[in-house]
C-alpha positions in Angstrom: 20.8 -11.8 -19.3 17.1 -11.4 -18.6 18.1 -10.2 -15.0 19.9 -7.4 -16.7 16.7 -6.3 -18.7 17.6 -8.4 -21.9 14.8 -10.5 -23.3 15.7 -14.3 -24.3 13.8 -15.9 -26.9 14.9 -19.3 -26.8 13.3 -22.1 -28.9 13.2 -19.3 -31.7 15.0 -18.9 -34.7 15.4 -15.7 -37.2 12.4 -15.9 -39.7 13.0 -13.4 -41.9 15.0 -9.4 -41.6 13.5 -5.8 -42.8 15.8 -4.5 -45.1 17.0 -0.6 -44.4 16.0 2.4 -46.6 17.5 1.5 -50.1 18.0 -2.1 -48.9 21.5 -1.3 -46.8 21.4 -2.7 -43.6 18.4 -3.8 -41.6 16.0 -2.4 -39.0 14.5 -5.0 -37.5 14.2 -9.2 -37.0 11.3 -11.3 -37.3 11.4 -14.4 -34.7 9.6 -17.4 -35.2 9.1 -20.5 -32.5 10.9 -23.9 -34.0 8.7 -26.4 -33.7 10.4 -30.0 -32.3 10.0 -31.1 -36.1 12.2 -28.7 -36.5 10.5 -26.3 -38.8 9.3 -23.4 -37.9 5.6 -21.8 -36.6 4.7 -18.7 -38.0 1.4 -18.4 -36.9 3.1 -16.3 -33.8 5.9 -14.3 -34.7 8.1 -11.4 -32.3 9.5 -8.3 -34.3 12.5 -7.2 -32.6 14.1 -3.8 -33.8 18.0 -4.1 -34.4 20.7 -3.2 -36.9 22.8 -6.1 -37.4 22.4 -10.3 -36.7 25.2 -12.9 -35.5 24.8 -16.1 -35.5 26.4 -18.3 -33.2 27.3 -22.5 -33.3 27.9 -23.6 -29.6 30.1 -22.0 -27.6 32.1 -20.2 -30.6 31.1 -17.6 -32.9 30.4 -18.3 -36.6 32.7 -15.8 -37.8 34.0 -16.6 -41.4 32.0 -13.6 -43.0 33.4 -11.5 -40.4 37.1 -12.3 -40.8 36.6 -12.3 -44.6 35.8 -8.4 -43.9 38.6 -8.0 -42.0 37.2 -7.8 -38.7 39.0 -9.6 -35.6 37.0 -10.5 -31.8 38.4 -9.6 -29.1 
């Protein structure tokens, strides 16, 4: 990924989303390191502009919310 141009923050975690105008959808991401406690250090965080989040557990997707909207992967 990275060779392709695509930053990789790994040992990060979502901290925290902007909300969209009128709170629909969000704008942007705020990453924080995870510490090996496992909590989080917010005394350096990486904004990252976007309009959508997925989450993913090992090697397949967590996509329960997804399939509830009726969406499939292909």
């Amino acid at each position: 990924m990275q060779s392709a141009g695509i930053p990789m923050h790994r040992g990060h975690t979502v901290y925290e989303s902007a909300a969209g105008k009128g709170k629909r959808g969000i704008v942007a991401a705020t990453l924080c390191r995870v510490k090996q406690d496992g909590g989080v250090d917010d005394s350096h965080t990486v904004r990252i502009d976007c309009d959508g989040i997925a989450m993913s557990v090992g090697w397949a997707p967590a996509g329960g919310l997804l399939y509830q909207a009726g969406a499939r992967f292909k």
